[in-house]
Legacy VTK file of the C-alpha trace (Angstrom):
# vtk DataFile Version 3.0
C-alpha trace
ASCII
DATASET POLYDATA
POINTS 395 float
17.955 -17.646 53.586
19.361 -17.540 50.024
19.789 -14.450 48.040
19.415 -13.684 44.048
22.984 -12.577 42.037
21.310 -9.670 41.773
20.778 -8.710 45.379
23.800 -9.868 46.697
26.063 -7.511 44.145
23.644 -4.791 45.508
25.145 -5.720 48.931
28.686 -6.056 48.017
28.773 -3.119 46.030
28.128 -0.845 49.239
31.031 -2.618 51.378
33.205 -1.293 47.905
33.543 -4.575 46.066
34.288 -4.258 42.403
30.931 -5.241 40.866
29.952 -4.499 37.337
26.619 -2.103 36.495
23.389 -4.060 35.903
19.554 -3.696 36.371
17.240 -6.154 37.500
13.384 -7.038 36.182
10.734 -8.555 38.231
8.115 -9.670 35.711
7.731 -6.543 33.432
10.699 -6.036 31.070
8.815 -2.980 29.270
12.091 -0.767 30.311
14.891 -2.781 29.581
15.594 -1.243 25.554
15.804 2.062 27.853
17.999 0.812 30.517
20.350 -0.791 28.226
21.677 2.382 27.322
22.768 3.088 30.634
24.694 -0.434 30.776
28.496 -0.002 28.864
28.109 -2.655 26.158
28.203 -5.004 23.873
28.058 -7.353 25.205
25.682 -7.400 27.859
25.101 -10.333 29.996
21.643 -11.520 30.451
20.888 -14.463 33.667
18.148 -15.841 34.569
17.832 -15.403 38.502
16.557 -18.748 40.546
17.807 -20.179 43.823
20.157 -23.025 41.654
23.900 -23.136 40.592
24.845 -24.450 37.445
22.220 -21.886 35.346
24.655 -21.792 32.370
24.900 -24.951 31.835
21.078 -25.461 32.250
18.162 -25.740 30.015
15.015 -24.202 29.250
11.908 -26.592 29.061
10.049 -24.072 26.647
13.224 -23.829 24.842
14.087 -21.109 22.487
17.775 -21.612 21.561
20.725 -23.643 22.717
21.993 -21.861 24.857
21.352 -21.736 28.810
20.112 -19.607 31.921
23.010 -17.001 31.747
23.431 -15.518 28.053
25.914 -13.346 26.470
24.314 -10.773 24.223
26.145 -8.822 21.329
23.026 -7.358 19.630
21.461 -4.601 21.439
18.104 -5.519 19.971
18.081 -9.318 21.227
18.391 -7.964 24.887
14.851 -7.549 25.138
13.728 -10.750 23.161
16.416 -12.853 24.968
14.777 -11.749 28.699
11.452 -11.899 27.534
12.045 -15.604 26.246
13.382 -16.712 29.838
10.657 -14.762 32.300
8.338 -17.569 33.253
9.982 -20.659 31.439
11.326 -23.168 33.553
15.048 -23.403 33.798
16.728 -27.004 34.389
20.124 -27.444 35.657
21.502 -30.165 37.805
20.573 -28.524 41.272
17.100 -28.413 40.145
16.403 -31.286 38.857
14.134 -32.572 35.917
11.300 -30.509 37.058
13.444 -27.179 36.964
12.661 -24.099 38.346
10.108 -20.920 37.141
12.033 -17.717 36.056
10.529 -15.132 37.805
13.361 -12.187 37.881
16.205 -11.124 35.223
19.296 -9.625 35.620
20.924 -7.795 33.036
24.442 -6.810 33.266
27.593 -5.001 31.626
29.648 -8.012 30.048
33.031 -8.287 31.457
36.211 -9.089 28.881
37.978 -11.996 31.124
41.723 -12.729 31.336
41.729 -16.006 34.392
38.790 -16.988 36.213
38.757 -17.859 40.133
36.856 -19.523 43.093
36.391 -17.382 46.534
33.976 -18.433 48.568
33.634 -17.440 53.164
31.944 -19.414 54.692
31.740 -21.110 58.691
34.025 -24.089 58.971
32.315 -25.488 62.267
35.233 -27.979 63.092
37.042 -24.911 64.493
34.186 -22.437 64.541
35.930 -19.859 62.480
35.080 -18.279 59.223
37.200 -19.949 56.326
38.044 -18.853 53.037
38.008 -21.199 50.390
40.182 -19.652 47.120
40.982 -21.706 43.841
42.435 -20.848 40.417
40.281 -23.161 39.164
37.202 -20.793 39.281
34.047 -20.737 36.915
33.385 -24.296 37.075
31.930 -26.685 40.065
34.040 -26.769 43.013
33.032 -30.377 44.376
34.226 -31.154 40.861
37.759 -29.855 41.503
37.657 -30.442 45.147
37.178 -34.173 43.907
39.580 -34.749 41.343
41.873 -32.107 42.408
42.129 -31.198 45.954
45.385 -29.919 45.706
43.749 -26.573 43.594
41.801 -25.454 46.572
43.637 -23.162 49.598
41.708 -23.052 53.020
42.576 -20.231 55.364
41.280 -19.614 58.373
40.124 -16.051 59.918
39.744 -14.531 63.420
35.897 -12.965 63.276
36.085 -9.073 63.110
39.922 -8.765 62.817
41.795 -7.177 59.586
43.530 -9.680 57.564
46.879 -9.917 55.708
46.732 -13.077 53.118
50.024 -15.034 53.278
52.560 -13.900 49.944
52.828 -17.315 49.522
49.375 -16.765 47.741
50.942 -14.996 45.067
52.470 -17.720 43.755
49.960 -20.477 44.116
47.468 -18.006 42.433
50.284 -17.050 39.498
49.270 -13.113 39.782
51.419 -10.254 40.106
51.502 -8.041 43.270
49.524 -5.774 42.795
46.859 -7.742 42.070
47.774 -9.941 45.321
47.528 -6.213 47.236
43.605 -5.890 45.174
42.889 -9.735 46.219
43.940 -8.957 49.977
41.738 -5.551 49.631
38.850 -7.568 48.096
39.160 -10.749 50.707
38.935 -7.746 53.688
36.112 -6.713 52.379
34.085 -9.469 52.044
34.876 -10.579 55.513
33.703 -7.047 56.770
30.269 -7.991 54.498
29.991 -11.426 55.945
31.046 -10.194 59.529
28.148 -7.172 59.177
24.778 -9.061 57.481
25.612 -12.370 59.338
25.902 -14.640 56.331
26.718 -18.255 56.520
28.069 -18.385 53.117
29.599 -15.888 51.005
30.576 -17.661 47.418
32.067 -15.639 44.315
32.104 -18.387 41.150
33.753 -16.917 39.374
36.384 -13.998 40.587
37.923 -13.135 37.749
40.603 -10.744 36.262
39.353 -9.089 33.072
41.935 -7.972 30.570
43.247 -4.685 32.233
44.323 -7.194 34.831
41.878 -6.232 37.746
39.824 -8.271 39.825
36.048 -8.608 39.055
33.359 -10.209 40.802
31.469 -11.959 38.262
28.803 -13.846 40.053
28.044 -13.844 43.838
26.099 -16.227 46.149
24.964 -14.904 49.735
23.364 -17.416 52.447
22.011 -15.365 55.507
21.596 -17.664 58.690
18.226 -17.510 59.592
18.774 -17.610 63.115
19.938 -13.471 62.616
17.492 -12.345 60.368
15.759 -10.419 63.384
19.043 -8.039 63.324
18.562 -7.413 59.956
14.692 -6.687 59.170
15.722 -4.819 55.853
17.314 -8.230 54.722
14.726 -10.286 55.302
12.289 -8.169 53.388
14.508 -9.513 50.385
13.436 -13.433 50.846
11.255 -14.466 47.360
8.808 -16.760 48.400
8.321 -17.851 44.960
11.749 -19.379 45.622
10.799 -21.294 48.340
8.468 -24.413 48.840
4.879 -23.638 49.393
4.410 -26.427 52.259
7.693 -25.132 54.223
6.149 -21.899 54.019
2.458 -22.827 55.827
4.425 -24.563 58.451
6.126 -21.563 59.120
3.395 -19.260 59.700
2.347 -21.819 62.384
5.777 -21.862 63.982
6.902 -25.289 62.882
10.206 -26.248 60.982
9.243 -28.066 57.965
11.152 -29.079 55.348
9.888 -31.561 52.046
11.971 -34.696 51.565
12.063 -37.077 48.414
11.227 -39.996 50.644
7.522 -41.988 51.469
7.401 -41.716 54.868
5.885 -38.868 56.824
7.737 -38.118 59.883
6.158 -35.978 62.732
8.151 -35.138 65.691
9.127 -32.612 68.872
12.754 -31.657 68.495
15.079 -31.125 66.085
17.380 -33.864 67.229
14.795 -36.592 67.807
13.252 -35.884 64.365
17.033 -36.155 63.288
16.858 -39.590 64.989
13.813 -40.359 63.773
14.968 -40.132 59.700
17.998 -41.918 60.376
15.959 -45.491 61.740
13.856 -44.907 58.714
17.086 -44.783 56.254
18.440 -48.076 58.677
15.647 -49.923 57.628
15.417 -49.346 53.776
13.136 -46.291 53.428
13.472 -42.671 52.773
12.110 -39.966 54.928
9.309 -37.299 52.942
9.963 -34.872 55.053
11.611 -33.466 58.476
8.566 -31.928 60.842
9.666 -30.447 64.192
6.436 -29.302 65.936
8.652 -27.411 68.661
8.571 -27.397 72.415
5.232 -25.710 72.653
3.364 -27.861 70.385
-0.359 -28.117 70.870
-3.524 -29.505 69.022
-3.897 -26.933 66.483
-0.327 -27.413 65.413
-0.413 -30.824 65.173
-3.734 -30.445 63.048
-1.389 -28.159 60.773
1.747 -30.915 61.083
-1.028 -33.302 59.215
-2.361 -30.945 56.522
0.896 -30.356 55.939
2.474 -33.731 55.916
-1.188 -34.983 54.279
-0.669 -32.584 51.133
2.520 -34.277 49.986
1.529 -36.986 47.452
4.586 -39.372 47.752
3.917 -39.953 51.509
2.886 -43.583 51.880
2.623 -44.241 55.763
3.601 -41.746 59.090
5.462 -42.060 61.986
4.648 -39.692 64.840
7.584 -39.882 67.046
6.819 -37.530 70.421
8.896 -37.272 73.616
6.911 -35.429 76.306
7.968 -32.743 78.536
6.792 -29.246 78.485
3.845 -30.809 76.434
1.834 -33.669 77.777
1.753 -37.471 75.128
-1.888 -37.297 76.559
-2.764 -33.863 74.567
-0.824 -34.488 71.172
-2.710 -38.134 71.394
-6.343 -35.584 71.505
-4.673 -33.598 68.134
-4.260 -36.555 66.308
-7.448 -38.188 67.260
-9.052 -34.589 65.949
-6.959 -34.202 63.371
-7.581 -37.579 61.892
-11.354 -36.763 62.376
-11.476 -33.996 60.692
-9.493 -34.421 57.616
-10.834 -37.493 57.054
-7.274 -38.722 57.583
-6.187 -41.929 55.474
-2.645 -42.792 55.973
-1.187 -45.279 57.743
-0.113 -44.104 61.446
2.419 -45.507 63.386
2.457 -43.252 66.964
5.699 -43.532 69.444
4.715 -41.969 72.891
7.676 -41.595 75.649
7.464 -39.032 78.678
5.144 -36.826 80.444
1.438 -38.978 80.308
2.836 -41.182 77.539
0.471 -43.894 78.935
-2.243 -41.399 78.968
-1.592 -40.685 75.631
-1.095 -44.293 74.311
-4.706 -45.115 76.250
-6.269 -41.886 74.176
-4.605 -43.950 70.799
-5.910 -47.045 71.490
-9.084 -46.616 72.269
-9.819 -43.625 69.669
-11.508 -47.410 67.165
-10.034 -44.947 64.305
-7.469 -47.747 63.414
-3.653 -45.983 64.707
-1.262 -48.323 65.803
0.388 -47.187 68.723
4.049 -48.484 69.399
6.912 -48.009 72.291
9.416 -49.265 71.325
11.424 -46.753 68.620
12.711 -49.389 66.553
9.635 -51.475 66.316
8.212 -48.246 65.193
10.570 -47.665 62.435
9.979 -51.166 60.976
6.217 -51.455 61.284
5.974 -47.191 59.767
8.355 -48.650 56.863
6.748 -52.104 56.361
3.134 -50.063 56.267
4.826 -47.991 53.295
5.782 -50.661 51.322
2.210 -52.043 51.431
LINES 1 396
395 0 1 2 3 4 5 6 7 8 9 10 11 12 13 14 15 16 17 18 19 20 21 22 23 24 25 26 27 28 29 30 31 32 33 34 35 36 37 38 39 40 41 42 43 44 45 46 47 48 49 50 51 52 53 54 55 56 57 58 59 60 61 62 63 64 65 66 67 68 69 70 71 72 73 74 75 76 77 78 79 80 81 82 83 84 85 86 87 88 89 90 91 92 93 94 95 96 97 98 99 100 101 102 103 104 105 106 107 108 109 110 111 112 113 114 115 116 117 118 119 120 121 122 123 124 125 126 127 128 129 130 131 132 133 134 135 136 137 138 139 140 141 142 143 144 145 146 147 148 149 150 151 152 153 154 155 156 157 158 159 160 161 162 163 164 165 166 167 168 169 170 171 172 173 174 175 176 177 178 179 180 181 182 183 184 185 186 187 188 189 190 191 192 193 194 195 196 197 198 199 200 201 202 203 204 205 206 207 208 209 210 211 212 213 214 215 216 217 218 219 220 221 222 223 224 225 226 227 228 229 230 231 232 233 234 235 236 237 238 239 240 241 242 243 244 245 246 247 248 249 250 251 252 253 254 255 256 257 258 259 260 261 262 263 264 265 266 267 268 269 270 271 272 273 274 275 276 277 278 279 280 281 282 283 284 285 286 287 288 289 290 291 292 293 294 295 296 297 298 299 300 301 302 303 304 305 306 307 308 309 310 311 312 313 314 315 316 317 318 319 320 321 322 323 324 325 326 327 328 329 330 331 332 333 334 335 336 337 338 339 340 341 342 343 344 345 346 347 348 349 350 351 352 353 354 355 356 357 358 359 360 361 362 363 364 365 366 367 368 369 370 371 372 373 374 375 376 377 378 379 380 381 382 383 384 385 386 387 388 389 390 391 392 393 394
């Protein structure tokens, strides 16, 4: 689950992480000549808040000036007019793409007189399931960029989980900064390994640390990923996921217990596990298609689910043909084959269907497909599946 700039500062600030004073708007901005008053300035920072990197560089479709999502404000009375102008217009940057993505919060912060500009970023390295920290002088700009064209700029270190840490002094040089500031960087990286440790984040990324002109350490911006899998230790976290952030079909799958998520491809995939729906978008790629989505409909599936799986997969408009790939075990080929059969029924279903039946009653279920005279093709083999579900697309 991904987190707003603005909520994740709130989180760092209370582990004691040097974050600057802002407020944050949710629609009505009526307060905001008020609050600036409270906010040390000029100039005060104003940023557009939407689940996307890259917001400064971005554009606004409705667009008002040149400039992008994140805006640096030296006239008290623009504040207001700047905010006003990005709530509700559509902000484009390259992690959006074209069609961009609705402004529906503001942030307005203190603006921040910067010296050198950093990358810090925790996050799980799984190849030796530790939690590694990822630090650059290069910060403030794309880090697949630098990691790209120059590797050599980016330090991995690796961390024991819940143990105090003492950075190498060797840091100090490869970072050019004095020792005190090395001591404030080794405060600062403790820290945010406590915060990561405590809200069970997967990621943790500050773009960019910087050191404003006093020569102390800032957090500028801040990116938090929680991993879903330990939200239900943390109810008062998960309260904070915006759900006009996320995709409307992934969230009706979810209410019905089924991992969903929407795919640029034309080929509807439907499937019982996460690894044989894996499986399943990988033949697809082999044979010159793209997948439009990844369904798991669990271990428990049953007929009303799968009636969901197709209004969900069935309200996608770039899905051309689907392949419903099922391996039975706790549930039974025989009963999924009844859910499609009803599902097709009742919504009138038009698609293309390519159905792959393997384990408990998958002849029972294959004999339910067959002689349902509604049209499915019903297929063992995997990769004959694959290549008829793709050749049905292209049709």
């Amino acid at each position: 689950m991904n987190l707003h700039e603005y909520q994740a500062k709130e989180i760092l600030k209370k582990f004691g992480l040097p974050i600057l004073n802002g407020r944050s708007y949710d629609k009505n901005l009526d307060s905001i000549d008020k609050d600036i008053g409270t906010l040390s300035g000029p100039p005060w920072v104003v940023k557009s808040q939407i689940h996307a990197g890259g917001r400064g560089a971005g554009y606004f479709k409705n667009s008002f000036n040149d400039k992008g999502g994140v805006q640096v404000i030296f006239d008290k009375e623009q504040v207001l007019a700047i905010a006003s102008s990005m709530m509700g217009n559509t902000l484009v940057t390259k992690q959006t793409g074209e069609q961009g993505k609705t402004v529906n919060k503001i942030f307005i912060e203190e603006g921040c007189d910067i010296e050198r500009e950093f990358y810090l970023s925790l996050l799980i390295d799984r190849n030796s399931s530790s939690v590694m920290m990822m630090i650059s002088a290069a910060g403030g700009m794309d880090i697949e960029e630098v990691a790209a064209s120059n590797p050599e700029k980016i330090i991995n270190i690796h961390f024991e989980k819940n143990k105090n840490i003492s950075l190498d002094q060797s840091l100090q040089t490869k970072l050019d900064i004095n020792q005190s500031q090395f001591e404030e960087l080794n405060s600062i990286t403790n820290k945010l390994l406590l915060a990561f440790n405590s809200i069970d984040a997967s990621t943790i990324e500050i773009n960019p640390l910087v050191l404003n002109k006093l020569g102390n350490f800032v957090l500028l911006d801040a990116k938090i990923s929680l991993d879903d899998n330990a939200l239900f230790r943390h109810p008062e976290l998960a309260e904070l996921k915006d759900l006009t952030e996320e995709d409307p079909l992934e969230l009706q799958a979810a209410e019905h217990d089924m991992n969903y998520v929407k795919l640029d491809g034309s080929i509807g995939c439907m499937v019982n596990g996460a690894g044989l729906a894996m499986a399943t978008m990988d033949i697809i790629k082999q044979f010159g298609e793209e997948p439009a989505n990844f369904l798991d409909l669990g271990g428990t599936a049953n007929k009303d689910r799968v009636i969901m799986g197709f209004k969900t997969i069935q309200a996608d408009p770039n899905v051309k043909s689907i392949l419903i790939n099922i391996f039975g075990g706790i549930i039974h080929c025989d009963m999924i084959a009844n859910g499609i059969v009803d599902a097709v029924k009742e919504l009138d279903f038009k698609l293309p269907l390519v159905i792959r039946f393997q384990g408990t009653n998958a002849s029972e279920g294959r004999d339910v497909i067959n002689n349902s005279s509604l049209g499915l093709i019903s297929i063992d083999d995997f990769t004959e599946a694959a290549k008829k579900v793709v050749e049905l697309a292209k049709k």
